[in-house]
C-alpha positions in Angstrom: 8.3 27.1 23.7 5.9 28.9 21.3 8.6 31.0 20.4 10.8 27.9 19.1 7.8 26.4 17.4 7.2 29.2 15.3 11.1 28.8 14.6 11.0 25.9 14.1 8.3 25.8 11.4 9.7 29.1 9.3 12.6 26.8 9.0 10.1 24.5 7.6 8.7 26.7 5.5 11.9 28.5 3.6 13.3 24.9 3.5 10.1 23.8 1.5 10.2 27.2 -0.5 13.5 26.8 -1.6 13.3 23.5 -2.5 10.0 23.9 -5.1 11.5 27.3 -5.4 8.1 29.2 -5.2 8.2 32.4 -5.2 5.3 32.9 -2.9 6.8 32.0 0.2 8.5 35.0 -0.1 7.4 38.3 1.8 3.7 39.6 1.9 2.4 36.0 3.3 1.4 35.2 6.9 3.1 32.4 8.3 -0.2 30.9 8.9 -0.7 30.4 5.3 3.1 29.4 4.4 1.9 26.2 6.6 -1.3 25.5 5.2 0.6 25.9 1.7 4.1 23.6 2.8 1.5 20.9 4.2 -0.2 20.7 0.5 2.9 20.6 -1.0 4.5 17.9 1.3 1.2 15.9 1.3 1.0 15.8 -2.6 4.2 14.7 -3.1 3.9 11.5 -0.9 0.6 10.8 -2.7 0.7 7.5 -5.0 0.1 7.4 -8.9 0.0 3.1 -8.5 -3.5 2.1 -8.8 -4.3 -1.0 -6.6 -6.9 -3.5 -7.2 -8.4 -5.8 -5.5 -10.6 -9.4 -5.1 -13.5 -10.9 -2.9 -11.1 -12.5 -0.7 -9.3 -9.3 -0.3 -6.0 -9.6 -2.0 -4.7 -6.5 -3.8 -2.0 -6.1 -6.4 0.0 -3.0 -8.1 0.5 -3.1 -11.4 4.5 -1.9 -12.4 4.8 -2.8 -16.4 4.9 -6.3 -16.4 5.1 -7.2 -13.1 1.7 -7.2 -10.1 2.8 -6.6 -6.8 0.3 -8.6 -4.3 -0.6 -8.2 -0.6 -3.8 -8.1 1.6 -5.8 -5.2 2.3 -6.2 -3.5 5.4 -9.7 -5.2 5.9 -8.3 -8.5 5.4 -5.2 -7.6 8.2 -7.3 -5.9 10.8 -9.7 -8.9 10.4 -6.9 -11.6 10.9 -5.2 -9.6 13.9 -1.8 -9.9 14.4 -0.6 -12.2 12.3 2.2 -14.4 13.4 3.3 -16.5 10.4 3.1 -16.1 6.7 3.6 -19.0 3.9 5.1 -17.4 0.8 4.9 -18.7 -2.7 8.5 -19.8 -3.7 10.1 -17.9 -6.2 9.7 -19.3 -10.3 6.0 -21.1 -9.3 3.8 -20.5 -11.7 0.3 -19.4 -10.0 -3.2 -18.6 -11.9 -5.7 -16.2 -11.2 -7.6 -17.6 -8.0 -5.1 -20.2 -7.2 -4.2 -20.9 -3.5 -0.7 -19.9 -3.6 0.2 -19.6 0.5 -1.1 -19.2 4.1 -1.6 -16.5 7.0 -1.8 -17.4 10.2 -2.7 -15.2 13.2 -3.4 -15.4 16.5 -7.4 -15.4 15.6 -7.5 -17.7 12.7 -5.7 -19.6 9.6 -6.3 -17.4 6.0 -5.3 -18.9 2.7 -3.6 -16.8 0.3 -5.3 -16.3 -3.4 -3.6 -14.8 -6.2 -5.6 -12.3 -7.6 -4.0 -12.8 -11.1 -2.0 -15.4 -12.8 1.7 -15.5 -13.9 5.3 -16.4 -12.5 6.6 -15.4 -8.5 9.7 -13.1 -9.1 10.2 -12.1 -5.8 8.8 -13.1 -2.7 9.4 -10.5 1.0 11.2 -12.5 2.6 10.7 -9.7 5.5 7.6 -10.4 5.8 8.3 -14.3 6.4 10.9 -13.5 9.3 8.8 -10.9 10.4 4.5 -11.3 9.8 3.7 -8.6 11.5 4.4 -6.3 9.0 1.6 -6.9 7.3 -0.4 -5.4 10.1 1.4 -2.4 10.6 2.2 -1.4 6.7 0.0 -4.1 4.5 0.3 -1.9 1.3 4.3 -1.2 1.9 6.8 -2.9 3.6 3.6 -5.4 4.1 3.2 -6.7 0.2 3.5 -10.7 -0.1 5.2 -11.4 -3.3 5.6 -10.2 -6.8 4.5 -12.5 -9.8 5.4 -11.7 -13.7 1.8 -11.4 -15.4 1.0 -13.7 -18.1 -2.8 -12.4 -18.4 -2.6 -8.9 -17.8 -6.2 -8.2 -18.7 -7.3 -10.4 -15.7 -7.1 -7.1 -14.0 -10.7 -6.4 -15.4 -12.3 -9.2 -13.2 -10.8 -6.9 -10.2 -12.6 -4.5 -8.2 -10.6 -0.6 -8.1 -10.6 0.8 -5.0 -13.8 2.5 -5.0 -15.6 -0.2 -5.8 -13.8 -2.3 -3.3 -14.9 0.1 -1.2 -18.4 -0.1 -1.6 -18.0 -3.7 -1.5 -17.0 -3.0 2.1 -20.3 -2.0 2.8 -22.1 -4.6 2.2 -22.5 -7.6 4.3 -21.4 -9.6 1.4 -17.9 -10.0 2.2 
């Protein structure tokens, strides 16, 4: 079994060599450290540039040009428990910052929906509507709620980044 492990992950490693075509995979390197080096390649390219931010009432949204993607953050979902039903905003309603724009429901409680900036719903995930429980298991991917077209993009600077979200965790504030 060992034996096609270690198969197995050589494969991995020339696979991962060839395709970033780095010259150090090459002979002279212990397969040992071809892993450790194929698992910071393949983690760093899966790692995000979108910055999310986020509210009190723990919303998020992504920022893509003109257009905030919006969800709830994984505090907000574990808190709920499985949610069961999800009111979307309709597409072409126009929604300001801190506006109650829809509805969770779970199998604890009943959460209302705040946008955390203002502008006009472009898109709504309509996956998410025929199946809530996305939201639990992927809330910042397949999980986001709908998409609005910002009309006050610098509303973003009432918003908490995710550090300071994070701290906000902390505290028994929220």
């Amino acid at each position: 079994m060992a034996q096609y492990v270690t198969q197995i992950l050589r494969c991995t490693v020339k696979t991962i060599a060839s395709t970033h075509g780095k010259q150090m995979f090459n002979s002279g390197v212990s397969l040992r450290s071809k892993i450790f080096l194929s698992r910071g390649i393949s983690t760093t390219r899966c790692m995000s540039s979108t910055e999310r931010w986020y509210t009190d009432k723990h919303e998020w949204v992504e920022i893509n040009g003109k257009v905030g993607t919006i969800g709830i953050s994984h505090y907000a979902q574990d808190a709920l428990g499985d949610v069961v039903y999800a009111q979307l905003p309709d597409v072409g309603t126009s929604i300001s910052q801190e506006d109650e724009c829809g509805a969770l429901e779970s199998v604890k409680a009943a959460s209302e929906l705040y946008s955390p900036v203002s502008g006009k719903v472009v898109e709504k995930n309509e996956a998410v509507e025929s199946s809530p429980g996305l939201i639990n298991s992927s809330c910042y991917e397949k999980g986001w709620l709908f998409k609005v077209e910002l009309t006050n993009p610098d509303e973003i600077k009432k918003l908490m980044d995710e550090k300071t979200y994070d701290q906000f965790l902390k505290t028994d504030s929220h």
